[in-house]
ROPA-969624 format. One record per residue (C-alpha): residue number from 1; z, x, y; residue in one letter. Coordinates in Angstrom, 1 decimal, decimal comma. Layout:
% ROPA-969624
REC/NUM/Z/X/Y/A
...
% end
This chain:
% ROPA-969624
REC/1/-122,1/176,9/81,8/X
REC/2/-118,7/179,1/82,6/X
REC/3/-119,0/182,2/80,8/X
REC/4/-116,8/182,8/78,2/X
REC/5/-114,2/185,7/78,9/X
REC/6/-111,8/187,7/76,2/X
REC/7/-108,9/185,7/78,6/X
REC/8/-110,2/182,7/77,7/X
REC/9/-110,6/183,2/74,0/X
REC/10/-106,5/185,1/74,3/X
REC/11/-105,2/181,7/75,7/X
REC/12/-106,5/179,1/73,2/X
REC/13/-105,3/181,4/70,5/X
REC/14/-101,7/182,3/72,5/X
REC/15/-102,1/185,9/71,8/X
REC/16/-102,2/188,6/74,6/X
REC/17/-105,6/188,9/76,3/X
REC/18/-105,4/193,2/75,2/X
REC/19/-105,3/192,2/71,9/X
REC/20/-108,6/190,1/72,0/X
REC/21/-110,1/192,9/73,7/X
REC/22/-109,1/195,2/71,1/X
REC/23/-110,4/193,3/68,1/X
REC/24/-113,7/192,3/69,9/X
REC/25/-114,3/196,0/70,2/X
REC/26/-112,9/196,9/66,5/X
REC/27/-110,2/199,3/67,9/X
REC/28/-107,0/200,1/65,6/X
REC/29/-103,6/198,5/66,3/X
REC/30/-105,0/195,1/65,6/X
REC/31/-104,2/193,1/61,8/X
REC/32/-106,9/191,8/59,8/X
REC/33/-105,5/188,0/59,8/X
REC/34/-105,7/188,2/64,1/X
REC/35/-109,0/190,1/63,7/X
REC/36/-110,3/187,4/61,6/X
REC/37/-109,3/184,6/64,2/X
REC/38/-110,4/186,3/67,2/X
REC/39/-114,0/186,9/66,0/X
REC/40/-113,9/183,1/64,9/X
REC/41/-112,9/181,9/67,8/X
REC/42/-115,5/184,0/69,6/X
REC/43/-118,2/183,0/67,9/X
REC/44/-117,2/179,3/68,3/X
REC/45/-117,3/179,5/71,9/X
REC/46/-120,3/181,3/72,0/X
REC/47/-118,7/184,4/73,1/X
REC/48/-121,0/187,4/74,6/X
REC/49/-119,6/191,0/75,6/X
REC/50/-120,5/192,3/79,1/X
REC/51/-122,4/195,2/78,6/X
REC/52/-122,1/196,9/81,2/X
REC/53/-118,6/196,6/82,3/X
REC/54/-117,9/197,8/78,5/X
REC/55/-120,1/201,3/79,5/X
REC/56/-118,4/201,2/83,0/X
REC/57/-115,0/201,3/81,3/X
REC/58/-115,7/203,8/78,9/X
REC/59/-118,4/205,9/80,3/X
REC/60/-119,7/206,9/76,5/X
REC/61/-123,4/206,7/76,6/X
REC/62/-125,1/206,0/73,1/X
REC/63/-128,0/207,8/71,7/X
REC/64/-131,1/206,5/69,9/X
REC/65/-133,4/209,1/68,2/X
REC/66/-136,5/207,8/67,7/X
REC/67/-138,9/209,5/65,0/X
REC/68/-142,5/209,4/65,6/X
REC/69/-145,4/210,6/64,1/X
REC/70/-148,3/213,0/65,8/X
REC/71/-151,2/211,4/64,8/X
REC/72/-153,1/209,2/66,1/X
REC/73/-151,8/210,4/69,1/X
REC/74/-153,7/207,9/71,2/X
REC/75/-151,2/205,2/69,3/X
REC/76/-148,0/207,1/69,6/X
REC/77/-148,6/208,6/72,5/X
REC/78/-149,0/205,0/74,1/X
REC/79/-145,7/204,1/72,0/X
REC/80/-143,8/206,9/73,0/X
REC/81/-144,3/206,4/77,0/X
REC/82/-143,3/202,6/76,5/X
REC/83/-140,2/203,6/75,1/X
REC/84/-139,4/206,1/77,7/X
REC/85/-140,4/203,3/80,3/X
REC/86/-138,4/200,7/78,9/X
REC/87/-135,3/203,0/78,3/X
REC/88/-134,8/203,2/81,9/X
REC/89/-133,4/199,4/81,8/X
REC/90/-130,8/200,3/79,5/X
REC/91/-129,6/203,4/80,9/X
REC/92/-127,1/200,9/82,8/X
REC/93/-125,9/199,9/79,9/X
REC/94/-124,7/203,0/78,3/X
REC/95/-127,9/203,7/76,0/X
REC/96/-130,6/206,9/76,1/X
REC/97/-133,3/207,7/74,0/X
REC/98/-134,8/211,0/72,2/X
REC/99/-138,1/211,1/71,0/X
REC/100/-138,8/213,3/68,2/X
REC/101/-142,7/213,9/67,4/X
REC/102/-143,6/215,1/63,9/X
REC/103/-145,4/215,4/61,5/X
REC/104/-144,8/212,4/58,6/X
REC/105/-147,1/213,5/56,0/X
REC/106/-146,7/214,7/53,5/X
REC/107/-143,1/212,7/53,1/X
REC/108/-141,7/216,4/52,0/X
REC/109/-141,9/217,0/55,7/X
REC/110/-140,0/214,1/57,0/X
REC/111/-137,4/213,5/55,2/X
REC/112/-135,6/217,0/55,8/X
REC/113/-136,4/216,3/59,4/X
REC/114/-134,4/213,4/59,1/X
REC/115/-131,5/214,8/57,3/X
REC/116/-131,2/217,8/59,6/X
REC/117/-131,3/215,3/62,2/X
REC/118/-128,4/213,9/61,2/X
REC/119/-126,0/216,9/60,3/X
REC/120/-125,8/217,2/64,6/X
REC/121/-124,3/213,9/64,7/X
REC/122/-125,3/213,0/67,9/X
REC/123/-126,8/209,9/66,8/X
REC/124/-125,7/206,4/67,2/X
REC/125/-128,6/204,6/65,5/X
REC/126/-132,2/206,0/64,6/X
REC/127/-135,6/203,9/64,6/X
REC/128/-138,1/205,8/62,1/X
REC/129/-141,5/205,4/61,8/X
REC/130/-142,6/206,4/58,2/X
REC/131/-145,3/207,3/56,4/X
REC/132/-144,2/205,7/53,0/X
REC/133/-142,0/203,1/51,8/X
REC/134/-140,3/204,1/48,2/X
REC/135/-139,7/207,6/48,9/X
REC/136/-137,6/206,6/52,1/X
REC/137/-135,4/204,2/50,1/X
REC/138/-132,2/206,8/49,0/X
REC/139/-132,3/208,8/52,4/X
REC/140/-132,0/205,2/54,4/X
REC/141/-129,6/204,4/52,3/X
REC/142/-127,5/207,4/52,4/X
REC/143/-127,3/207,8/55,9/X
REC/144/-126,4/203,7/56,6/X
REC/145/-123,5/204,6/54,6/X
REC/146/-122,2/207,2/56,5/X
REC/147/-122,2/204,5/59,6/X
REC/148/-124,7/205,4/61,5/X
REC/149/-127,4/202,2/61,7/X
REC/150/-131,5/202,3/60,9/X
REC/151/-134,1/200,7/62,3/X
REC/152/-138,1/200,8/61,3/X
REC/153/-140,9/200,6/63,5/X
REC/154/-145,1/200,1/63,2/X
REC/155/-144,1/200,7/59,4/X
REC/156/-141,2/199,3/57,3/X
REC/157/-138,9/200,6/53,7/X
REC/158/-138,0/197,0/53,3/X
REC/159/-135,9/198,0/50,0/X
REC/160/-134,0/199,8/52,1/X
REC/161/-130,8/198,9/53,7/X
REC/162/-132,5/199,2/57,5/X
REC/163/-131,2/197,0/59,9/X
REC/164/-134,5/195,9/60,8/X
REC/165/-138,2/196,3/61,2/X
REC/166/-140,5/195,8/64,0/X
REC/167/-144,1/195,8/63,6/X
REC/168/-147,1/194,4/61,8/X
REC/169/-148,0/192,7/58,6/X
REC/170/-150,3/195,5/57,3/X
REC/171/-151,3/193,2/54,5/X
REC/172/-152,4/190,4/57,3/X
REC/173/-154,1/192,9/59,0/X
REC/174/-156,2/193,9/55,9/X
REC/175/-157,3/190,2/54,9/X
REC/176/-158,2/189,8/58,5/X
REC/177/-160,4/192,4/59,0/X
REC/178/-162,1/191,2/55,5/X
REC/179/-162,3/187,8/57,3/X
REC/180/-164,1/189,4/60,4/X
REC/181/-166,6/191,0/58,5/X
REC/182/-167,3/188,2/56,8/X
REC/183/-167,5/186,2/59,7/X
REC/184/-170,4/188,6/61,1/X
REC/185/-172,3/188,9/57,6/X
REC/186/-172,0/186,0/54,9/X
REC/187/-174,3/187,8/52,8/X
REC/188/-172,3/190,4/52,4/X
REC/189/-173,5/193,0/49,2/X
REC/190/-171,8/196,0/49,4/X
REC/191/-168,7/197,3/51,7/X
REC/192/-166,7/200,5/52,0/X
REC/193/-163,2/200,4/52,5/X
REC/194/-162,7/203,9/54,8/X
REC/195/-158,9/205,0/53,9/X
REC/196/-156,2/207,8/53,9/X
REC/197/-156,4/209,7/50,5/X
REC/198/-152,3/209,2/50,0/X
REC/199/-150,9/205,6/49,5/X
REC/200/-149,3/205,1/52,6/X
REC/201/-147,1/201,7/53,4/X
REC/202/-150,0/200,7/55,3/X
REC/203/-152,8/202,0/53,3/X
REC/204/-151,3/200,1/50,5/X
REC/205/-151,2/196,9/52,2/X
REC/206/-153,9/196,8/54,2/X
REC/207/-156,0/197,4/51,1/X
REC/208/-153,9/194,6/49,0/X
REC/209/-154,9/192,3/51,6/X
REC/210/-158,7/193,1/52,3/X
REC/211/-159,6/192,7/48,3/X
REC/212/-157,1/189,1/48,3/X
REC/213/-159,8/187,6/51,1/X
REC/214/-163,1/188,6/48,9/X
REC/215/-160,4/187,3/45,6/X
REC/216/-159,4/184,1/47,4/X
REC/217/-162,7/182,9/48,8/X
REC/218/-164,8/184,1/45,5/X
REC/219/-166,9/186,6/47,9/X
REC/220/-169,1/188,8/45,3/X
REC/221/-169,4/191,9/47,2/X
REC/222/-169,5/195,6/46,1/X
REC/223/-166,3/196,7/47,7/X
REC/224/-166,2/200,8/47,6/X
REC/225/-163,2/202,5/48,6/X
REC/226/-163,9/205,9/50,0/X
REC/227/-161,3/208,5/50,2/X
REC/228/-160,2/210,9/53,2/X
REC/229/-157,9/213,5/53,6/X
REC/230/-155,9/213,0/57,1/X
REC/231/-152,5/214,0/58,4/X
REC/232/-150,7/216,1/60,9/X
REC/233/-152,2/218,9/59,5/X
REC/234/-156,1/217,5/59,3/X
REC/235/-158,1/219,5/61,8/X
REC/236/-161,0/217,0/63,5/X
REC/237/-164,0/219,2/62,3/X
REC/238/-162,4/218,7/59,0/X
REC/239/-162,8/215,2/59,1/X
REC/240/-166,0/214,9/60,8/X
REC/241/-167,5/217,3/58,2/X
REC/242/-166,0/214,8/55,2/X
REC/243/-168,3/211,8/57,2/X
REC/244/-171,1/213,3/57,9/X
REC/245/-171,5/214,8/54,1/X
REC/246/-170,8/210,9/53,3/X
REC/247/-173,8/209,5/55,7/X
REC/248/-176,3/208,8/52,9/X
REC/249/-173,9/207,1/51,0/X
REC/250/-172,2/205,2/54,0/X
REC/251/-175,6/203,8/55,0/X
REC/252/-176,3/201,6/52,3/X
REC/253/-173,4/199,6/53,3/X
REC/254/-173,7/196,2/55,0/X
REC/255/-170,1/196,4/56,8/X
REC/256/-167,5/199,0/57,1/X
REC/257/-163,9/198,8/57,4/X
REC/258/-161,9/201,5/58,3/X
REC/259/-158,4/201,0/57,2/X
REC/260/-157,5/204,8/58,0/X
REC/261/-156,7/206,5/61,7/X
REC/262/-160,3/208,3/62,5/X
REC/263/-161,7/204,5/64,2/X
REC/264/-160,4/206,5/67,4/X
REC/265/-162,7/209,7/67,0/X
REC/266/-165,6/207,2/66,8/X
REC/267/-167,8/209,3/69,5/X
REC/268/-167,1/212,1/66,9/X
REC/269/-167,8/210,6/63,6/X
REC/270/-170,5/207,9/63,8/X
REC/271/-174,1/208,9/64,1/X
REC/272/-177,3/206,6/65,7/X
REC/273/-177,2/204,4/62,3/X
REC/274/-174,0/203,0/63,1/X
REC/275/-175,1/200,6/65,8/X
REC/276/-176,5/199,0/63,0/X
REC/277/-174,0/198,1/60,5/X
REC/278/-170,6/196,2/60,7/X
REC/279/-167,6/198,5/61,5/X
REC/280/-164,0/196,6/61,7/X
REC/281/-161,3/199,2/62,4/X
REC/282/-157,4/199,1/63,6/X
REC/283/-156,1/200,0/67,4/X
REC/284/-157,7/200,7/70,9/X
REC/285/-158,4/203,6/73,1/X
REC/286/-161,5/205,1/75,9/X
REC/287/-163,3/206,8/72,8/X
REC/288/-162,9/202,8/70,7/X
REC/289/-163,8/200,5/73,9/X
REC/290/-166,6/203,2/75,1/X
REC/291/-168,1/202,3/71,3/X
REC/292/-167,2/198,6/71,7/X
REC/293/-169,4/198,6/74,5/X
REC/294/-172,5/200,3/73,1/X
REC/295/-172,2/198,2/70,2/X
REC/296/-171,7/200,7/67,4/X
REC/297/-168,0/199,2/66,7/X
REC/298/-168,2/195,6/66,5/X
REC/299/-164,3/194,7/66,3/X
REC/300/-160,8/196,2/66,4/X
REC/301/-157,8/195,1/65,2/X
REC/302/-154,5/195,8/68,0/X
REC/303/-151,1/195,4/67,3/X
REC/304/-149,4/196,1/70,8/X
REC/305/-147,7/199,1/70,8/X
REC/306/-146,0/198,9/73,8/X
REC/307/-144,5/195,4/72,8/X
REC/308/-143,1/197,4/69,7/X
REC/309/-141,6/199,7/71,7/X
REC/310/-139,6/197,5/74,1/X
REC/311/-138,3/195,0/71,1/X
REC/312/-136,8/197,5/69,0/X
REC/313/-135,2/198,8/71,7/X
REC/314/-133,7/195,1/72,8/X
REC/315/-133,1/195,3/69,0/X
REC/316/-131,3/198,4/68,1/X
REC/317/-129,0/198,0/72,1/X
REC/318/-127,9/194,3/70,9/X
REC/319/-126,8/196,1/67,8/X
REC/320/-124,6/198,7/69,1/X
REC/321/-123,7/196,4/72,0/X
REC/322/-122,7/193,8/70,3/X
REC/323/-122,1/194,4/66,7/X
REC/324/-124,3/191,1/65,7/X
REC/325/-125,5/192,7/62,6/X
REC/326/-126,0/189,5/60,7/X
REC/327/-128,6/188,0/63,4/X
REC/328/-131,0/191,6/63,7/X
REC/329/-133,9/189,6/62,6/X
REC/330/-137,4/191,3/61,3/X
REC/331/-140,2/191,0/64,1/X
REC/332/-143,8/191,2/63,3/X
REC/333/-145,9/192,1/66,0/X
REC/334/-148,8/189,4/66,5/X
REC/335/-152,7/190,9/65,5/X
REC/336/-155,4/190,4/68,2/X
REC/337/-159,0/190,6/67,8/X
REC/338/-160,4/193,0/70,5/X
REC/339/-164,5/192,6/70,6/X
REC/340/-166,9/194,1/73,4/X
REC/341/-166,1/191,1/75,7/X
REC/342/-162,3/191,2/75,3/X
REC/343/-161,9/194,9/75,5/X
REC/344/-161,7/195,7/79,2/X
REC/345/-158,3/193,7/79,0/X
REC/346/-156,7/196,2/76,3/X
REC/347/-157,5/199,4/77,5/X
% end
């Protein structure tokens, strides 16, 4: 198929071919009536923008800020080289990244970040990853307003006006970790739910969804949710000490399920009793396959960070690129089961 050209749109509308390329790329000197028939026309014949002639012409290169959090670092860190990887393919194209690492909890934190971020005005879209939903709402909106385009990733402010989000269905994610442990023990009697203290996005969720799989297949278990303190600011000895003052308690569970980030300190947290209960947690690293292996974690939950990284950035480049804002689609990330025989393949 011939690709289609801004000359070739000019001549079935018998307008000059420097006008075409002047509404394509929204530049002044152009009336709203020929604007309106040049985008038709372009979308009728399918029309897509060469990218990289448009950077070679201009030489203006675009910057995305991407904010991440700190912790788990295991899971951003893996995030944060993808993105750096993947950025080099768009380079080319007239697009760089900066990665910002900080602290997202509490929100009072991340939102000024944010703001400040955006009073340099170096920006030409921003992908955040936040810590809550609500509370990101008027600062998302705000800054759409002033033009400049956002993006969520790993979690979402869907009453937002983002573009879009890329990531996982934390409520999925909760009702099939319930569904795991249930699997492994169909005598369940009594399970702790191991989460962050503040009601995150994902906390939320995650926890909606594990209590709708015992609710939907009329499970009658004790379901206990036990209540931890961790953020940027959370030492590791902190949390340990917060577990181990719990062990009594946690051992008179059949199955655990932690919902919360501290499944990655395993060789840390979990004493010998461990091996023999159900533990279901979330992501993958040497300290969660080493325990895979011994048996002391019998499954984990991934959602492919590095598959996160490189579709928001196809995301956010078509967006500036091409101004399609109306077909930035959603994309949730698909959950894989990661057991001791799979393990070796996600680590």
């Amino acid at each position: 198929m011939k690709k289609v050209t801004a000359k070739m749109i000019a001549e079935q509308l018998g307008i000059s071919t420097a006008t075409v390329d002047r509404a394509l790329n929204n530049r002044k000197g152009v009336s709203k009536k020929t604007l309106t028939k040049v985008h038709k026309k372009a979308k009728e014949l399918q029309y897509s923008p060469n990218r990289a002639a448009k950077f070679m012409s201009t030489q203006k290169m675009q910057t995305i800020a991407f904010i991440l959090p700190l912790a788990p670092s295991y899971f951003w860190d893996e995030l944060e080289m993808e993105i750096e990887k993947s950025a080099k393919i768009y380079e080319e194209l007239g697009i760089e990244v900066d990665i910002h690492r900080v602290y997202t909890s509490p929100t009072e934190n991340m939102i000024p970040y944010l703001e400040q971020l955006i009073e340099t005005n170096e920006y030409a879209a921003i992908v955040i990853a936040s810590d809550a939903a609500k509370e990101y709402v008027e600062v998302i909106n705000k800054i759409t307003s002033m033009g400049i385009p956002i993006f969520t990733i790993n979690t979402d402010v869907p009453d937002s006006k983002r573009i879009a989000y890329v990531g996982s269905d934390y409520y999925d994610a909760g009702y099939l970790a319930a569904e795991l442990i249930f699997l492994f023990d169909n005598n369940l009697k009594k399970v702790a739910v191991i989460r962050d203290e503040e009601d995150t996005y994902q906390m939320m969720y995650k926890q909606k969804g594990f209590l709708t799989y015992f609710e939907n297949n009329h499970i009658k278990a004790d379901i206990e949710m036990i209540n931890i303190r961790q953020g940027g600011y959370t030492e590791k000895s902190e949390i340990k000490e917060l577990i181990e003052s719990r062990v009594l308690e946690l051992q008179r569970f059949d199955a655990i399920y932690v919902a919360s980030g501290i499944l990655g300190e395993v060789d840390e947290y979990w004493l010998d009793w461990a091996d023999s209960h159900i533990i279901v947690g979330h992501d993958i690293n040497q300290e969660i396959y080493n325990q895979l292996q011994k048996g002391v974690i019998t499954a984990t939950i991934c959602q492919n960070p590095m598959a996160q990284a490189t579709i928001m950035l196809q995301k956010v480049t078509e967006y500036l690129s091409n101004n399609k804002t109306d077909s930035i689609e959603n994309q949730i990330v698909k959950l894989e089961i990661v057991t001791k025989a799979n393990a070796k393949y996600y680590i």
